[in-house]
C-alpha positions in Angstrom: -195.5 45.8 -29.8 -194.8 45.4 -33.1 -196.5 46.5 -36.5 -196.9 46.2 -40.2 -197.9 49.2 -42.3 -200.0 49.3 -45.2 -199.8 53.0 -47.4 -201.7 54.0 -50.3 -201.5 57.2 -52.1 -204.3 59.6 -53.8 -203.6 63.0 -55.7 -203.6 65.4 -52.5 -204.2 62.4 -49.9 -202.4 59.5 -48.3 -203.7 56.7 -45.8 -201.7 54.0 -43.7 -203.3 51.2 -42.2 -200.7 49.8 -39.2 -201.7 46.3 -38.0 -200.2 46.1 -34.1 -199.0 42.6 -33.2 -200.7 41.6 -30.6 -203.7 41.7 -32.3 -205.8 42.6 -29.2 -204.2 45.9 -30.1 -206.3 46.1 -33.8 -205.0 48.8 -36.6 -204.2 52.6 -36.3 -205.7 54.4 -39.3 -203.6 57.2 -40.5 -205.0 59.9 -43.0 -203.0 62.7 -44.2 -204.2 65.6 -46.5 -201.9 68.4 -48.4 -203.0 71.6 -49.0 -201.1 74.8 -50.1 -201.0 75.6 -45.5 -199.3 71.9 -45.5 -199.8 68.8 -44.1 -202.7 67.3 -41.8 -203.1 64.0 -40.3 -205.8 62.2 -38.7 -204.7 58.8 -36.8 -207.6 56.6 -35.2 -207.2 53.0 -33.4 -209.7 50.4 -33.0 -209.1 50.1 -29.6 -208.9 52.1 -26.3 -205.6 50.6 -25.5 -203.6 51.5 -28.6 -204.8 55.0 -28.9 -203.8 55.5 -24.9 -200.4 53.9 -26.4 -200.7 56.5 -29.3 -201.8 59.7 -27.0 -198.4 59.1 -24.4 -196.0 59.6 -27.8 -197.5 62.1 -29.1 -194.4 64.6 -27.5 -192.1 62.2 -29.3 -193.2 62.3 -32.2 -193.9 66.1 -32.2 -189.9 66.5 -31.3 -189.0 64.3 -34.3 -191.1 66.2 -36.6 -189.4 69.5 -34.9 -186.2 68.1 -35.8 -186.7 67.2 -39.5 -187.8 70.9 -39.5 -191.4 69.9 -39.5 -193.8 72.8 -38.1 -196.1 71.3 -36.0 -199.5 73.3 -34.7 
């Protein structure tokens, strides 16, 4: 699988669009929002398959964030 990302930035707010090659896979929407408590994200796929795909990394990328000293709840 492979991707291209998209970012745009607003004030307080960011959003990534990430196109998955194959395109059966569609885009994964990412929005994130700061606040004074920190960073939130939202991610949502068009399609079943790529947020299963999504859902079975979500341990990864929990340690990575852990290890850049990230605080994930």
């Amino acid at each position: 699988m492979n991707a291209v990302v998209r970012v745009a930035v607003d004030g307080k707010a960011s959003s990534a669009t990430i196109v998955l090659t194959p395109p059966e896979l569609g885009q994964v929407h990412v929005e994130r929002r700061y606040s004074d408590d920190g960073v939130s994200a939202t991610l949502r796929a068009d399609h079943p398959e790529a947020a299963q795909a999504l859902g079975q990394t979500t341990g990864e990328l929990r340690r990575a964030l852990e290890d850049k000293g990230v605080t994930v709840q």
